[in-house]
Gaussian input, Z-matrix of N, CA and C with variables (Angstrom, degrees):
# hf/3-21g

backbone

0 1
 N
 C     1     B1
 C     2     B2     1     A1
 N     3     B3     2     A2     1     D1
 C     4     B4     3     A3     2     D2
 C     5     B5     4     A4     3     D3
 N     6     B6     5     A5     4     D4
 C     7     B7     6     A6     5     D5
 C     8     B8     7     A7     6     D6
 N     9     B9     8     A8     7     D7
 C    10    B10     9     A9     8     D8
 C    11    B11    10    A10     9     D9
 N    12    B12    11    A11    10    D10
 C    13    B13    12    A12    11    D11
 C    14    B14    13    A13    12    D12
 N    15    B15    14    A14    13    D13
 C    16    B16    15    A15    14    D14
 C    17    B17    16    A16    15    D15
 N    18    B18    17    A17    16    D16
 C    19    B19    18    A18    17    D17
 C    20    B20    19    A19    18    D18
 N    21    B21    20    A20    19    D19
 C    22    B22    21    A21    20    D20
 C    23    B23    22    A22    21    D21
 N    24    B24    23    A23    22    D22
 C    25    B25    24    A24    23    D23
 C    26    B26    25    A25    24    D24
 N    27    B27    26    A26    25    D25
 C    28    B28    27    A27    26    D26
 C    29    B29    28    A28    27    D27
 N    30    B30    29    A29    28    D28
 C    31    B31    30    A30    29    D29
 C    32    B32    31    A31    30    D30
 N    33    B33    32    A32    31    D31
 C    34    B34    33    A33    32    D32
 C    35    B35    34    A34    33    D33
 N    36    B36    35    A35    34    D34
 C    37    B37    36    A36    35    D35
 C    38    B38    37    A37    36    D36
 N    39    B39    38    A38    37    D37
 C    40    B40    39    A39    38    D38
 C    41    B41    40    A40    39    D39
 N    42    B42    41    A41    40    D40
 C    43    B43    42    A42    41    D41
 C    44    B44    43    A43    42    D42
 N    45    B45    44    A44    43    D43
 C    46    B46    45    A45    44    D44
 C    47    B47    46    A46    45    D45
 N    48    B48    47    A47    46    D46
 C    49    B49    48    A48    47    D47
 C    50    B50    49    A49    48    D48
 N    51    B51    50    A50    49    D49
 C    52    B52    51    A51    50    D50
 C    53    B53    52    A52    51    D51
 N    54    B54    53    A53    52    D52
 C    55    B55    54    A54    53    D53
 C    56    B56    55    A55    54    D54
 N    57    B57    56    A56    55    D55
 C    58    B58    57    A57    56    D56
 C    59    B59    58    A58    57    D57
 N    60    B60    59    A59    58    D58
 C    61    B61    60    A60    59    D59
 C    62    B62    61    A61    60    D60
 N    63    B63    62    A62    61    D61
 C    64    B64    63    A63    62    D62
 C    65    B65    64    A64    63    D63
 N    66    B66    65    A65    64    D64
 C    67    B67    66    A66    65    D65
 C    68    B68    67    A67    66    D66
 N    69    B69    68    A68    67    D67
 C    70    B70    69    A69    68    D68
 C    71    B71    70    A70    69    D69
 N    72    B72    71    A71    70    D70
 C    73    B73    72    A72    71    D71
 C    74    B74    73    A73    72    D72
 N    75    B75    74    A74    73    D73
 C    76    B76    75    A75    74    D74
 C    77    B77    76    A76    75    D75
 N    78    B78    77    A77    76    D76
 C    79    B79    78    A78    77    D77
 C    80    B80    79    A79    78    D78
 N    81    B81    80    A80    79    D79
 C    82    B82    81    A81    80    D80
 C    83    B83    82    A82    81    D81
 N    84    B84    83    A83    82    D82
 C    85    B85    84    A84    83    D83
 C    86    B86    85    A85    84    D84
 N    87    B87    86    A86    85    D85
 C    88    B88    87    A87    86    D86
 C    89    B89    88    A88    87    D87
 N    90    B90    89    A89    88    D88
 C    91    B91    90    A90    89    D89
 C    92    B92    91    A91    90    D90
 N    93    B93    92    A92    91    D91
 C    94    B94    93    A93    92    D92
 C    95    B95    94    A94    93    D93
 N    96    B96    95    A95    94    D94
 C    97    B97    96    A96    95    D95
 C    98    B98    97    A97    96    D96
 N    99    B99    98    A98    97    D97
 C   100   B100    99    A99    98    D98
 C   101   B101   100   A100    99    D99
 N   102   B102   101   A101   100   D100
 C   103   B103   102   A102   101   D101
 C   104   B104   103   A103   102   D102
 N   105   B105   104   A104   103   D103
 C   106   B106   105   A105   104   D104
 C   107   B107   106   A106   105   D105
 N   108   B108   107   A107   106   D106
 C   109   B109   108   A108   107   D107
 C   110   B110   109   A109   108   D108
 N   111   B111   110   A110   109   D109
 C   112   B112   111   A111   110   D110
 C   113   B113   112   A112   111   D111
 N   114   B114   113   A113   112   D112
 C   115   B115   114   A114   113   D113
 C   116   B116   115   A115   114   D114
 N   117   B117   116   A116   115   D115
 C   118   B118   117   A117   116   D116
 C   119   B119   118   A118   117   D117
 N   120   B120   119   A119   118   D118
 C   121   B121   120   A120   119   D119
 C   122   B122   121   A121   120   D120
 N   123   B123   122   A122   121   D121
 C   124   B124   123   A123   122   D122
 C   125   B125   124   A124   123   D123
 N   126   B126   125   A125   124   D124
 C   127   B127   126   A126   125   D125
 C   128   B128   127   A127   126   D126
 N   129   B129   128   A128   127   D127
 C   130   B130   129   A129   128   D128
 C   131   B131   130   A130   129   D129
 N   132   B132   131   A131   130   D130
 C   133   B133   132   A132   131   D131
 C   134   B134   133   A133   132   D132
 N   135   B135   134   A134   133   D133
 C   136   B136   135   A135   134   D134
 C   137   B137   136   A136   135   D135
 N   138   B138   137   A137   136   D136
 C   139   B139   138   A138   137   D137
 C   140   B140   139   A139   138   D138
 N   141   B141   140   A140   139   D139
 C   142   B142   141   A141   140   D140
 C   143   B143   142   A142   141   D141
 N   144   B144   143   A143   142   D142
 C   145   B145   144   A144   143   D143
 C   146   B146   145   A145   144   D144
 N   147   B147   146   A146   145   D145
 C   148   B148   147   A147   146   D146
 C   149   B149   148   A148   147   D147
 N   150   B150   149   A149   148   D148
 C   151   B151   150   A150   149   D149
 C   152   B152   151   A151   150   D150
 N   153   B153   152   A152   151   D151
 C   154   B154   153   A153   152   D152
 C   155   B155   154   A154   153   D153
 N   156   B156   155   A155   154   D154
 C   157   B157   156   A156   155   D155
 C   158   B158   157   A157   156   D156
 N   159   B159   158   A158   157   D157
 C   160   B160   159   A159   158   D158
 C   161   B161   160   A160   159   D159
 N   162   B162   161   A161   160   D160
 C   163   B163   162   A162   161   D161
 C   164   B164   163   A163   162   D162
 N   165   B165   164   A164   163   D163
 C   166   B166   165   A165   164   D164
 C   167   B167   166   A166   165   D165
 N   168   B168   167   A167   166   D166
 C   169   B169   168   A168   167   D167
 C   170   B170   169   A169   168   D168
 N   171   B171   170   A170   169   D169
 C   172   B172   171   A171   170   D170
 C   173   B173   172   A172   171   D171
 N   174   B174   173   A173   172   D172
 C   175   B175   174   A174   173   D173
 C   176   B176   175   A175   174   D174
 N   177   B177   176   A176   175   D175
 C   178   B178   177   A177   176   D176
 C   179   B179   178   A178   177   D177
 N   180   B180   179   A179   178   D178
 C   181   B181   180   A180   179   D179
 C   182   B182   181   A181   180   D180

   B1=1.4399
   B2=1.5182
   B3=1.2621
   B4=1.3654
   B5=1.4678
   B6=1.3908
   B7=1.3277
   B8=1.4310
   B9=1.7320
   B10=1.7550
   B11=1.6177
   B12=0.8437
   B13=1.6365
   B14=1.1260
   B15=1.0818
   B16=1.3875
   B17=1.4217
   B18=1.4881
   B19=1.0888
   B20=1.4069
   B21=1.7461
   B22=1.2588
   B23=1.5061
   B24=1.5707
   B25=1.3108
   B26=1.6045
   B27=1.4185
   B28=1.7280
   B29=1.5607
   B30=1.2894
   B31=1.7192
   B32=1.5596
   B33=1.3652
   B34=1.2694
   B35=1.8533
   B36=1.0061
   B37=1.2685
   B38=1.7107
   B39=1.3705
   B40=1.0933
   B41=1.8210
   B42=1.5019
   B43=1.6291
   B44=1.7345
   B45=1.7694
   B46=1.3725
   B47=1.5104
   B48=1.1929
   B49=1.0630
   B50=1.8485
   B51=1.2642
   B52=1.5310
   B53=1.6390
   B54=0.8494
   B55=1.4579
   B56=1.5829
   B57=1.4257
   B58=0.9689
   B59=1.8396
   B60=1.2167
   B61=1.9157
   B62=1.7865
   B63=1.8420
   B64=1.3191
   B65=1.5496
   B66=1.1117
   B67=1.4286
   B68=1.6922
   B69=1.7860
   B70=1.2729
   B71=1.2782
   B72=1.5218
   B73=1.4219
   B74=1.7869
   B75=1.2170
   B76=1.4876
   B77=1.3993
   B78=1.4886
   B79=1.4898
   B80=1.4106
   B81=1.4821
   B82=1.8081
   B83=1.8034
   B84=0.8033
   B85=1.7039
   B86=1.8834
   B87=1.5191
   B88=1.4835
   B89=1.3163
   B90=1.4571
   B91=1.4727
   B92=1.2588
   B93=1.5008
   B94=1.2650
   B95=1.2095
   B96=1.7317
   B97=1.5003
   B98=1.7572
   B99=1.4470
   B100=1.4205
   B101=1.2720
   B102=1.1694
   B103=1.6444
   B104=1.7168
   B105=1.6214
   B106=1.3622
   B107=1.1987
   B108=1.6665
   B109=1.0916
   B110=1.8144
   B111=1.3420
   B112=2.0831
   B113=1.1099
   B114=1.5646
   B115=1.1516
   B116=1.8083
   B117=1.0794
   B118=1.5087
   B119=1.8437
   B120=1.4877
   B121=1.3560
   B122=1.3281
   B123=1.0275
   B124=1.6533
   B125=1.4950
   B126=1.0626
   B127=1.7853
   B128=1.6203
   B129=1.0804
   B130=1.6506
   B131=2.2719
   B132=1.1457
   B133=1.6689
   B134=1.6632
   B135=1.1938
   B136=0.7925
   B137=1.7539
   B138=1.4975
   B139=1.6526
   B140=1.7566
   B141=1.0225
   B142=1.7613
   B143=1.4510
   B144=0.7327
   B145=1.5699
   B146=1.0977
   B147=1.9915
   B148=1.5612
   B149=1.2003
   B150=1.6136
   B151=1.7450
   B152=1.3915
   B153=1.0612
   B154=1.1840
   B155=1.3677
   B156=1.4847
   B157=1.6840
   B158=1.4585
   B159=1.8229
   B160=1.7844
   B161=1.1742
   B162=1.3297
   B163=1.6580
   B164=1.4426
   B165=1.2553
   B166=1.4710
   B167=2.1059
   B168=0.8985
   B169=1.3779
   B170=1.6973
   B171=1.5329
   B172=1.6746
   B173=1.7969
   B174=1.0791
   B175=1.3798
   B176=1.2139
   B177=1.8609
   B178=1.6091
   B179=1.1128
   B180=1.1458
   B181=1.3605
   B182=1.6265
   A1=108.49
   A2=106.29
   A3=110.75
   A4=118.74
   A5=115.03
   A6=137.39
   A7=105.64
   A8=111.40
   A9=111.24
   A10=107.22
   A11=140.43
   A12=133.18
   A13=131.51
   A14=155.88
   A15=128.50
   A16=118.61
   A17=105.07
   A18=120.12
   A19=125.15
   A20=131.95
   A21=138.09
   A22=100.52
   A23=100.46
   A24=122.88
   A25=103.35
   A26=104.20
   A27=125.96
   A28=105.34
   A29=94.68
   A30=110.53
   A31=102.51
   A32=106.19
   A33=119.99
   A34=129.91
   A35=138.56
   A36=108.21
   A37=120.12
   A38=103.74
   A39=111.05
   A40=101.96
   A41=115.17
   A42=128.93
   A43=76.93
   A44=108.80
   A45=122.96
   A46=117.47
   A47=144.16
   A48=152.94
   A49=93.91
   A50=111.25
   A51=115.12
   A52=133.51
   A53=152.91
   A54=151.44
   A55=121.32
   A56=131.03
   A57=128.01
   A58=90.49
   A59=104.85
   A60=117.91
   A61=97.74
   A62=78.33
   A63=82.30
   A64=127.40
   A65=138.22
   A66=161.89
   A67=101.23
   A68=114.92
   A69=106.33
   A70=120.66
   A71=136.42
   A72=133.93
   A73=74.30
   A74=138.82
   A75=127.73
   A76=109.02
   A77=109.44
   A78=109.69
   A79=103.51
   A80=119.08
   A81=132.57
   A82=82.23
   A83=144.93
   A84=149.85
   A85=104.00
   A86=116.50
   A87=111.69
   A88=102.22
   A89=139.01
   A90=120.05
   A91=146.54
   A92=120.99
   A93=143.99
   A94=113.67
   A95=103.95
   A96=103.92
   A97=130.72
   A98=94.58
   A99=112.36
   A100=123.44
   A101=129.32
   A102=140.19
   A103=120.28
   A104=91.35
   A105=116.03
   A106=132.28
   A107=123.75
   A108=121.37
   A109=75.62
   A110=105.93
   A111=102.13
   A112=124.95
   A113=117.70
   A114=143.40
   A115=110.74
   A116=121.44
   A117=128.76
   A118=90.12
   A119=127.09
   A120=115.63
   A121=129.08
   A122=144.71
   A123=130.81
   A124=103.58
   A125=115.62
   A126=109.22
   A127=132.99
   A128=96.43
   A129=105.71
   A130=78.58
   A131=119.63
   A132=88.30
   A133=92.69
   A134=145.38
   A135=147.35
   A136=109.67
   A137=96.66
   A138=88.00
   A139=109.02
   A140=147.85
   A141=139.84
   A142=102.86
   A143=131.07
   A144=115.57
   A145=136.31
   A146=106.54
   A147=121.83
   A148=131.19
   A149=102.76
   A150=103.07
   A151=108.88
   A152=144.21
   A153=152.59
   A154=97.99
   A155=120.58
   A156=124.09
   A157=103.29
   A158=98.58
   A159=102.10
   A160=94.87
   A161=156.04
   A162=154.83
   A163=99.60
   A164=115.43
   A165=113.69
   A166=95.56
   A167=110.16
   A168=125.75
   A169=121.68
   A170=93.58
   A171=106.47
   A172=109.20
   A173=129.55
   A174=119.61
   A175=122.60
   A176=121.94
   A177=110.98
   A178=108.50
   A179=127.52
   A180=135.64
   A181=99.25
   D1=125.72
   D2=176.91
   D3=-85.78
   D4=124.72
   D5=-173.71
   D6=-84.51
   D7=144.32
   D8=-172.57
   D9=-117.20
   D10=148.49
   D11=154.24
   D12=-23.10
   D13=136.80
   D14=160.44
   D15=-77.70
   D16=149.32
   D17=174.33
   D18=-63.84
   D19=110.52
   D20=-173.25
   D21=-132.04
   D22=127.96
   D23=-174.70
   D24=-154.29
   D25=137.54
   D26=168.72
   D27=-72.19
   D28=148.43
   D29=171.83
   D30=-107.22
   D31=135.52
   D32=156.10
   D33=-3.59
   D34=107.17
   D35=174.55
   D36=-96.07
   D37=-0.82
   D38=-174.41
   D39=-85.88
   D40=150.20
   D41=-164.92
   D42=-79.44
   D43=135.33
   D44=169.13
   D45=-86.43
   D46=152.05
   D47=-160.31
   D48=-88.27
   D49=120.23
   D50=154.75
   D51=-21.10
   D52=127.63
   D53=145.47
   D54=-30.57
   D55=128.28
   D56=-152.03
   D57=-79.36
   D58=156.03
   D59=174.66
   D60=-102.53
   D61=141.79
   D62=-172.56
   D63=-56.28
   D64=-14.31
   D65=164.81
   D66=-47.22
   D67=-56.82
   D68=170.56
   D69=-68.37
   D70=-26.66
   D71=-143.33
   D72=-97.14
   D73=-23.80
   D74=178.18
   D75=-62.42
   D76=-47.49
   D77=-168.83
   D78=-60.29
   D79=-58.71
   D80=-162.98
   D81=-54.23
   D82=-54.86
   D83=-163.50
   D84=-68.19
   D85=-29.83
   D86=164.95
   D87=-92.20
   D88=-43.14
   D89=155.56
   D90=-47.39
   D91=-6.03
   D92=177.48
   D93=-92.55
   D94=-46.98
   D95=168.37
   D96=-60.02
   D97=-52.39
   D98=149.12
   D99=-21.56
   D100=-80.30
   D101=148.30
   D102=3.17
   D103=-66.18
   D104=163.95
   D105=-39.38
   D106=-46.32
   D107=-142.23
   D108=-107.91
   D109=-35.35
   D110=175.60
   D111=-47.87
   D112=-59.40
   D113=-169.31
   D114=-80.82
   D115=107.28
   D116=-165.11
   D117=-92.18
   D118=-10.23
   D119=-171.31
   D120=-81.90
   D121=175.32
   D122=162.54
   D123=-41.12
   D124=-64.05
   D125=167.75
   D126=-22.83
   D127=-33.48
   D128=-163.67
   D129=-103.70
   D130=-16.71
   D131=178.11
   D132=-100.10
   D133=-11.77
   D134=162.78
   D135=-43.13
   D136=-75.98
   D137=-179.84
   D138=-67.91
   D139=-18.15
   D140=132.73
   D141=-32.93
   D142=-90.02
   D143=172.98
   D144=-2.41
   D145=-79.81
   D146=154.11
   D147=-26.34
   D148=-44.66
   D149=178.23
   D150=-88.42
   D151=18.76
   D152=-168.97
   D153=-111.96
   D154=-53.44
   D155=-171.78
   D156=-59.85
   D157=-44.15
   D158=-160.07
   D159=-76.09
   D160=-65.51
   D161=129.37
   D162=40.48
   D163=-73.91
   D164=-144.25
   D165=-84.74
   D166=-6.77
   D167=-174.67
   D168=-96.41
   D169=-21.59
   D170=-179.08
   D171=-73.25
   D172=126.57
   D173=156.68
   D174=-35.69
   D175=149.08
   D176=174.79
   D177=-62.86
   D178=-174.12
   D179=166.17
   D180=-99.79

């Protein structure tokens, strides 16, 4: 059995940015839609799309 190295890797030293709360991921999801309804291009169904993925992923309220 072939044996591997272990894996050694540095952490960040820089402070990471928080996780969005579900309260924001609602708003970015009415701004996305928003987007949508502006933008008549593949772009604008794209972000319709996006909010559709992040949508189905948000907790109910």
């Amino acid at each position: 059995m072939k044996s591997f190295e272990p894996v050694t890797a540095g952490y960040p030293s820089a402070p990471r940015l928080p996780l969005l709360t579900a309260a924001e991921a609602r708003d970015t999801v009415g701004y996305l839609l928003l987007l949508e309804s502006l933008d008549l291009t593949p772009r604008g169904a794209a972000a319709g799309q996006l909010a559709a993925d992040l949508a189905r992923r948000l907790p109910s309220e």
